[in-house]
LUMDO-701401 format. One line per field, with one value per residue (C-alpha): x, y, z; residue number from 1. Coordinates in nm, 3 decimals. Example, Ala and Ser with C-alpha at 12.3 -4.5 7.8 and 13.67 -1.06 7.14 Angstrom:
east = c(1.230  1.367)
north = c(-0.450  -0.106)
up = c(0.780  0.714)
seq = c(1  2)
//
This chain:
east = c(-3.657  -3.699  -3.708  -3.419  -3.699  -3.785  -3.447  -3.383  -3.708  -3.604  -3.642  -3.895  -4.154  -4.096  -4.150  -4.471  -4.623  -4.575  -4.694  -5.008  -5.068  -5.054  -5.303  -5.518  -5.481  -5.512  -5.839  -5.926  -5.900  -6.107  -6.404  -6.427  -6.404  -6.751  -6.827  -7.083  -6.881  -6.721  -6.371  -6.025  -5.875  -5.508  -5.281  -4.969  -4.723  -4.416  -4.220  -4.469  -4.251  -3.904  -3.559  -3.709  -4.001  -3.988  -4.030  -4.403  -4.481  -4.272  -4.526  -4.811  -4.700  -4.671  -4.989  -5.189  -5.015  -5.129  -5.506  -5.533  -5.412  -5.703  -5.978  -5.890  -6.029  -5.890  -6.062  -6.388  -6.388  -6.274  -5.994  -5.939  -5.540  -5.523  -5.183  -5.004  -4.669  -4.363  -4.063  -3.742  -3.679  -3.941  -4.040  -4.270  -4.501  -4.484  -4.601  -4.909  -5.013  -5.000  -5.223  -5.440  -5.497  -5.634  -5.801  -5.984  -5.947  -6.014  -5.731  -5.752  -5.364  -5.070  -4.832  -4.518  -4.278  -3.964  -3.758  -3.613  -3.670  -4.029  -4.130  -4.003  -4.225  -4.523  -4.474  -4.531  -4.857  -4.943  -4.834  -5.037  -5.390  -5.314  -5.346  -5.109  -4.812  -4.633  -4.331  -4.200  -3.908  -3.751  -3.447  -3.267  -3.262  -3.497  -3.823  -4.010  -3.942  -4.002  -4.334  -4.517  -4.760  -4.505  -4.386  -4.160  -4.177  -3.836  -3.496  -3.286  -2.923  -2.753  -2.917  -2.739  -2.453  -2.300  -2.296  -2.091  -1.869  -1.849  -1.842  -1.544  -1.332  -1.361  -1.266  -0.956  -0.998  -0.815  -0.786  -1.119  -1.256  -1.609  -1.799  -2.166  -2.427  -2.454  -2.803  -2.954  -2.907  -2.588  -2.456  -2.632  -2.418  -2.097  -2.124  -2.276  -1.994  -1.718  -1.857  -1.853  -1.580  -1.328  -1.488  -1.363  -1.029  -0.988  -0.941  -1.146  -0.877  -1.080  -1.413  -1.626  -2.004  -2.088  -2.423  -2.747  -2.801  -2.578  -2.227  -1.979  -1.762  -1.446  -1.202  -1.448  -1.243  -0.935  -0.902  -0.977  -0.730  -0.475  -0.518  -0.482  -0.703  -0.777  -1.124  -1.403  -1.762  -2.004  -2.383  -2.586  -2.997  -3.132  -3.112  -2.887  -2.605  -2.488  -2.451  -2.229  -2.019  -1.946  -1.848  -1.614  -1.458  -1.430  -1.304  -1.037  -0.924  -1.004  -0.995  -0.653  -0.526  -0.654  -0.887  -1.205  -1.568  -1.841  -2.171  -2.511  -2.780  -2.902  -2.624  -2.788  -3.141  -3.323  -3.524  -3.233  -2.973  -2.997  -2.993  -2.641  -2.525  -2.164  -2.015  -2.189  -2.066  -1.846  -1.976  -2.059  -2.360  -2.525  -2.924  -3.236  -3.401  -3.249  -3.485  -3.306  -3.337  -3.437  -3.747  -4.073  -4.238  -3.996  -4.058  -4.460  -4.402  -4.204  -4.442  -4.691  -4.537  -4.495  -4.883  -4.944  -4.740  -4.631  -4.274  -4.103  -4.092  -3.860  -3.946  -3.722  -3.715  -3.982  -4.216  -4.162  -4.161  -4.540  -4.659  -4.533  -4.689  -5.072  -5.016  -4.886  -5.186  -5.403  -5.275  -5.301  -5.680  -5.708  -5.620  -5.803  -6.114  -6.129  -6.054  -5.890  -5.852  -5.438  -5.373  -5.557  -5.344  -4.997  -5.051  -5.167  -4.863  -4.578  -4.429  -4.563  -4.392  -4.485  -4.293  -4.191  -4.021  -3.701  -3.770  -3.855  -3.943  -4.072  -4.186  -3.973  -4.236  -4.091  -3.947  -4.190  -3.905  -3.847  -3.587  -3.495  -3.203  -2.909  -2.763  -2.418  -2.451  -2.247  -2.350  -2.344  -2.472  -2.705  -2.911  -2.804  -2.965  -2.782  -2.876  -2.771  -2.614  -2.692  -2.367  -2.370  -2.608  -2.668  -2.958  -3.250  -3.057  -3.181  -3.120  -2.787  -2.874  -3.124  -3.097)
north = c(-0.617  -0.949  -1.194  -1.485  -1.759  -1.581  -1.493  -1.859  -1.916  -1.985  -1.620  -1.712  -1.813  -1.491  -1.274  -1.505  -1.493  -1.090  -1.069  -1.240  -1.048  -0.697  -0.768  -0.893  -0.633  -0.368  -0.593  -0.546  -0.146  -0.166  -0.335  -0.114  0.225  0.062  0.040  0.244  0.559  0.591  0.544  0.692  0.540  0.461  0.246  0.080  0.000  -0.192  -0.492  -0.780  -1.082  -1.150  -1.073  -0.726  -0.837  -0.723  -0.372  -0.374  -0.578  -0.304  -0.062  -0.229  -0.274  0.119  0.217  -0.042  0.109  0.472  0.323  0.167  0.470  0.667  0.470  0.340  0.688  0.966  1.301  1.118  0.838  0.489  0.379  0.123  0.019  -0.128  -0.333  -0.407  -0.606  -0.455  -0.635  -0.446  -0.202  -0.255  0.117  -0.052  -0.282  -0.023  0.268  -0.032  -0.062  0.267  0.359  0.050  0.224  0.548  0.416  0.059  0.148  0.508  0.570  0.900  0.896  0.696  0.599  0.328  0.277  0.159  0.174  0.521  0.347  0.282  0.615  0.791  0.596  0.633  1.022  1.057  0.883  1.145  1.410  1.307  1.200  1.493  1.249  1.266  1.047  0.980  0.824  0.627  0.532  0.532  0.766  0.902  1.288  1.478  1.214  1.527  1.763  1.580  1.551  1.837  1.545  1.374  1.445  1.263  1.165  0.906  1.051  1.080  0.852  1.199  1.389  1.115  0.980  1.427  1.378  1.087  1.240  1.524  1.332  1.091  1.400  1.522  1.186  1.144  1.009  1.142  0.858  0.681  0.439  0.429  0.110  0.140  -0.021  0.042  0.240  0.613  0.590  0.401  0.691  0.962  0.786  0.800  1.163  1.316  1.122  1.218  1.570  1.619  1.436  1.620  1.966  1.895  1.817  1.479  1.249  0.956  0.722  0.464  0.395  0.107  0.023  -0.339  -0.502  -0.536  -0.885  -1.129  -0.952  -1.153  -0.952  -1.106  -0.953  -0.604  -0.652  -0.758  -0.482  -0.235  -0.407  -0.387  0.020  0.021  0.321  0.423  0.360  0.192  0.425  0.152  0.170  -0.109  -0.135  -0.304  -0.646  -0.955  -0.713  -0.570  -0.863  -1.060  -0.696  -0.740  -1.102  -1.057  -0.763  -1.004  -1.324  -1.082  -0.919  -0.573  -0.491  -0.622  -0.451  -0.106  -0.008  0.096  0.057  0.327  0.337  0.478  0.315  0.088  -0.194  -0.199  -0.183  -0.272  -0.556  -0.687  -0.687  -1.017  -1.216  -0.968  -1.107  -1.005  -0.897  -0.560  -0.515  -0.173  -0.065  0.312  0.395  0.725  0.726  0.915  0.609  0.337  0.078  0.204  0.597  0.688  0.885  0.870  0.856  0.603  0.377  0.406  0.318  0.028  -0.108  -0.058  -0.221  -0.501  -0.558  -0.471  -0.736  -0.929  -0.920  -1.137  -0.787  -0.522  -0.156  -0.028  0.312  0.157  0.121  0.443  0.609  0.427  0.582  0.902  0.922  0.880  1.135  1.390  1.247  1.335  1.686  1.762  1.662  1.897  2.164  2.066  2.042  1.665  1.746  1.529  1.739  1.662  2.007  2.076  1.812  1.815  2.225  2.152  1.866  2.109  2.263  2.035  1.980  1.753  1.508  1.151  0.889  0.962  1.265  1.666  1.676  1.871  1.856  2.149  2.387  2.513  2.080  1.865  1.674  1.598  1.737  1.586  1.514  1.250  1.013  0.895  0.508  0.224  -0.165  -0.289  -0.558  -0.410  -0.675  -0.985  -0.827  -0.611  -0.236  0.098  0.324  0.694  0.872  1.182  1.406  1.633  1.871  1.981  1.836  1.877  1.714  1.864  1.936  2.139  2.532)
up = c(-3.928  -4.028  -3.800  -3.873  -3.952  -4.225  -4.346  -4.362  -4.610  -4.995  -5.130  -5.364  -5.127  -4.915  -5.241  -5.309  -4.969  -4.968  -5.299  -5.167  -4.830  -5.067  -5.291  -5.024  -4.827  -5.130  -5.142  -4.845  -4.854  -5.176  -4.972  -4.687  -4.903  -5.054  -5.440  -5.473  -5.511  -5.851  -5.840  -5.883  -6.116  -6.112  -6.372  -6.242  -6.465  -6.353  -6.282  -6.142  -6.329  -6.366  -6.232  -6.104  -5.948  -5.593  -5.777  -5.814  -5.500  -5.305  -5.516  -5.427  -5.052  -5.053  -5.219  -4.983  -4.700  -4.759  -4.849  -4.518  -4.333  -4.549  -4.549  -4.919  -5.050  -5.222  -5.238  -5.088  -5.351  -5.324  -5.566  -5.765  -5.848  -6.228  -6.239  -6.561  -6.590  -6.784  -6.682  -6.708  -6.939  -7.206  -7.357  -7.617  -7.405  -7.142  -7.433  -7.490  -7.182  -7.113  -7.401  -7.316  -6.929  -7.084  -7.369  -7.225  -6.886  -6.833  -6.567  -6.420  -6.333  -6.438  -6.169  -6.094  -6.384  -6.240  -6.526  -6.699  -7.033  -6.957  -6.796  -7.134  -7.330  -7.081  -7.044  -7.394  -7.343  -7.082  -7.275  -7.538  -7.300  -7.097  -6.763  -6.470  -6.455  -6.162  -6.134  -5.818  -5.905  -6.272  -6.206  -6.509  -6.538  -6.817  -6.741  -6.605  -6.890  -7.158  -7.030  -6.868  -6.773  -6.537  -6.180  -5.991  -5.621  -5.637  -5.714  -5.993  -6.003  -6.104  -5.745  -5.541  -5.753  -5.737  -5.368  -5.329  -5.554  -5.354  -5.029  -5.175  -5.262  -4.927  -4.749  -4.899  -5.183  -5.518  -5.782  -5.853  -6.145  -6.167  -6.318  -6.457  -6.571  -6.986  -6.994  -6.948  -6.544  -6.538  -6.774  -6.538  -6.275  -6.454  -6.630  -6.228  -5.980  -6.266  -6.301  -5.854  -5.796  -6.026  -5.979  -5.581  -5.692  -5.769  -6.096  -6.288  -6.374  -6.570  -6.727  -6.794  -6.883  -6.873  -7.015  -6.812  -6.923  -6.700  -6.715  -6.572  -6.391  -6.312  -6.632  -6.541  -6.179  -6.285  -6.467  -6.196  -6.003  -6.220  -6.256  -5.892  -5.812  -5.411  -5.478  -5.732  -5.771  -5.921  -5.999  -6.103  -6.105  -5.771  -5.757  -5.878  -6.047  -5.734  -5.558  -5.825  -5.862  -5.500  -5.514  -5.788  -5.599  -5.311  -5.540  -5.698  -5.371  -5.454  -5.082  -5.025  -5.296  -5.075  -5.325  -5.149  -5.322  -5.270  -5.509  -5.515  -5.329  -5.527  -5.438  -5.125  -5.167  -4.855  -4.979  -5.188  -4.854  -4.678  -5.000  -5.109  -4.771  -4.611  -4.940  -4.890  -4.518  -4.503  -4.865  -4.849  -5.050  -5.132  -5.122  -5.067  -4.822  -4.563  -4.400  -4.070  -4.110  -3.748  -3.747  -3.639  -3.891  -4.056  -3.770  -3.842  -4.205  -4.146  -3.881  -4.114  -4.393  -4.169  -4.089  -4.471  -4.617  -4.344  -4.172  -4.455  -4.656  -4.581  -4.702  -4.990  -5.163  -5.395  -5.159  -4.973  -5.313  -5.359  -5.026  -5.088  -5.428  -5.294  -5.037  -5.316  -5.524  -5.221  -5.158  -5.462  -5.564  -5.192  -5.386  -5.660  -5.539  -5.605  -5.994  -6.157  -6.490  -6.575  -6.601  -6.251  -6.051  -6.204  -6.142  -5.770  -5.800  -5.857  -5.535  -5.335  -4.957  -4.724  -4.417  -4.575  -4.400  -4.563  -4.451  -4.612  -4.968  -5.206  -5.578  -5.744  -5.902  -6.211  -6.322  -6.149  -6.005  -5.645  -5.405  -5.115  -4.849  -5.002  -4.718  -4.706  -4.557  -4.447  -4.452  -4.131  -3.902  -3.641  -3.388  -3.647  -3.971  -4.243  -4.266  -4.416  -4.150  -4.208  -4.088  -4.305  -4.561  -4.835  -4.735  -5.009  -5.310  -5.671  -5.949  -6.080  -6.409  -6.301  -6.380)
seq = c(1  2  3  4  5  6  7  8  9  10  11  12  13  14  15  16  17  18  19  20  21  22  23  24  25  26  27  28  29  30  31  32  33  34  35  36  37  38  39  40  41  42  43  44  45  46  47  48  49  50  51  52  53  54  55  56  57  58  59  60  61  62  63  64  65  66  67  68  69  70  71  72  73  74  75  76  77  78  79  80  81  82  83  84  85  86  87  88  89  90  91  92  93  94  95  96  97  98  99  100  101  102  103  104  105  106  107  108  109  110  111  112  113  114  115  116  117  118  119  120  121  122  123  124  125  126  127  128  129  130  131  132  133  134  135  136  137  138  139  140  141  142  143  144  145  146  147  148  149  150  151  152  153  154  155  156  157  158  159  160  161  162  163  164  165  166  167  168  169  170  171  172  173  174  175  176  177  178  179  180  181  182  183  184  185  186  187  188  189  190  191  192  193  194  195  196  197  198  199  200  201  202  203  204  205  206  207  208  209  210  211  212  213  214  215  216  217  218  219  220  221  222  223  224  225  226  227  228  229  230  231  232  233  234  235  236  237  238  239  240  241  242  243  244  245  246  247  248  249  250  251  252  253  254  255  256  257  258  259  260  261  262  263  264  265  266  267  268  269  270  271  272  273  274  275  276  277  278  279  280  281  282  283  284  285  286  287  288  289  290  291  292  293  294  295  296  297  298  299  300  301  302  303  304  305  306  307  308  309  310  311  312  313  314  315  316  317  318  319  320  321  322  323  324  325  326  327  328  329  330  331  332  333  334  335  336  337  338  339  340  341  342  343  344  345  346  347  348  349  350  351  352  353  354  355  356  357  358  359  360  361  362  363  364  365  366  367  368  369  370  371  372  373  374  375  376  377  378  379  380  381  382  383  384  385  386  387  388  389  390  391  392  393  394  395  396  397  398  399  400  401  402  403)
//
């Protein structure tokens, strides 16, 4: 956990200094693996400017992570990580860049995209290069089969929005309004929680998407309030959103009024949590990762995140999703034979199953697309420092529009 010293530093010049530290130690790796074998290849394409940001440095923290524990090689060969900047959902620079990695650069495999948007655009890039694309994080359902060039080691919003719905129905909860962001996974959300909830017996009251650009939420909460539901289901992408969601839920008194809040994950994102501050305390979340999820191998990961990027960085699913996706890269050219032919490794990619630090998952062999255990969590304070408190689960959940 952070230490408090640097939870009082401005927020900019912790996500600068981490920033730094990765890409030195990604470096780093590159140098001892030694340039005289020819490299792996790998494009990243994600968010390295803007409001979303942290998203590629918790990639790159990830990736560097793995390389260190590896030697920096894959299949015997060094690699080389080729970073390109698409921030936010932007499927037309993403599509460029894309197509600019396999063309220019000759990247063996595609990998990051953070946003569903994006990873649509880039899959049909893959599709059409026949290279791998891997996606560690972008989260709406139907990314992997639109592309038979596209796996997915993250999680989809509808695999962990159905079991909150589920898990509200069974905790008492009958009369629910659920608030969403107004694109592909903010829909998934909606349709999946709706779709669980009611199916276990209860009712969707009220409905609302709100813009991704700088919503201000306070007539979005007053009108909640007024509808007076038992509880609010909200899903917003990682970041600023959540946290000004929460304070107008706060500022209007949603909590007095007994309406409870409950969303996926993402209002909670580990790297996002001391900056959301109290507001978040008590929220119950569904996800597929917590900073705090008590395992060993958890514990190793965040230690090593620590000495990767230095203790100013906390590990999100991003950056767990980063790890994961070299060591399905790396199983995969195993079977291979150190091939890197696209149909070779997305064949050696799908059924995949191997120990992460969120714990069992596998890549589904018939969709690509991962499966994985869903955690219900509550915000709490735990040695000074806000964390996600596993409590309950989901075991080996799929997407739910899979067959």
């Amino acid at each position: 956990m952070s230490s408090p010293s640097a939870r009082r530093r401005p927020a900019a010049l912790i996500i600068a200094t981490a920033a730094v530290v990765v890409l030195a130690a990604l470096a780093a790796v590159a140098t001892r693996a030694g340039a005289a074998d020819p490299p792996i290849r790998i494009g990243v394409i994600a968010s390295y400017s803007g409001a979303y940001a942290d998203y590629g440095r918790q990639f790159d923290a990830g990736m560097a992570l793995w390389l260190s524990e590896n030697g920096g090689r894959l299949a015997g060969r060094s690699v080389e990580i080729i970073r390109r900047d698409a921030p936010g959902a932007q499927p037309e620079l993403a599509k460029r860049l894309a197509q600019e990695l396999v063309v220019r650069d000759k990247v063996h495999v595609l990998a990051g995209l953070d946003f569903s948007p994006n990873a649509f655009a880039v899959g049909a890039v893959a599709r059409e290069a026949r290279v791998p694309a891997i996606v560690m994080n972008a989260a709406s359902s139907g990314i992997t089969t639109q592309s038979p060039f596209v796996a997915r080691v993250s999680f989809t919003v509808r695999q962990v929005s159905d079991p909150m719905g589920r898990w509200a129905a069974k905790n008492g909860i009958a009369r629910a309004f659920t608030v969403v962001a107004d694109y592909g996974p903010g829909h998934d959300a909606e349709s999946a929680f709706d779709k669980a909830f009611t199916a276990a017996g209860g009712r969707v009251v009220g409905r609302l998407r709100v813009p991704l650009a700088n919503p201000d939420f306070s007539a979005y909460v007053q009108r909640i309030k007024d509808e007076k539901p038992e509880a609010v289901f909200f899903f917003f992408p990682s970041g600023p959103m959540p946290r000004a969601f929460l304070k107008a839920a706060k500022e209007r008194g949603l909590e007095e009024a007994g309406i409870r809040l409950i969303a996926t994950g993402e209002a909670t994102d580990d790297s996002y949590l001391e900056a959301t501050g109290d507001v978040a305390l008590g929220l119950i979340t569904s996800h597929h990762y917590s900073f705090a999820h008590e395992s060993a191998k958890n514990r190793a990961f965040v230690d090593g995140i620590g000495r990767i990027a230095g203790p100013a960085m906390r590990p999100s699913y991003f950056s767990v999703a980063a790890y994961d996706g070299m060591q399905a890269l790396a199983l995969a050219l195993e079977k291979t034979g150190g091939s890197l032919d696209g149909e070779a490794v997305m064949t050696a990619l799908s059924g995949l199953s191997f120990e992460s630090p969120r714990g069992p998952i596998t890549i589904d062999a018939a969709t690509r697309d991962i499966v994985q255990t869903v955690y219900i969590r509550k915000t709490e304070r735990v040695n000074g420092a806000l964390v996600n408190v596993e409590f309950d689960r989901f075991e080996a959940v799929k997407d739910p529009t899979t067959p």
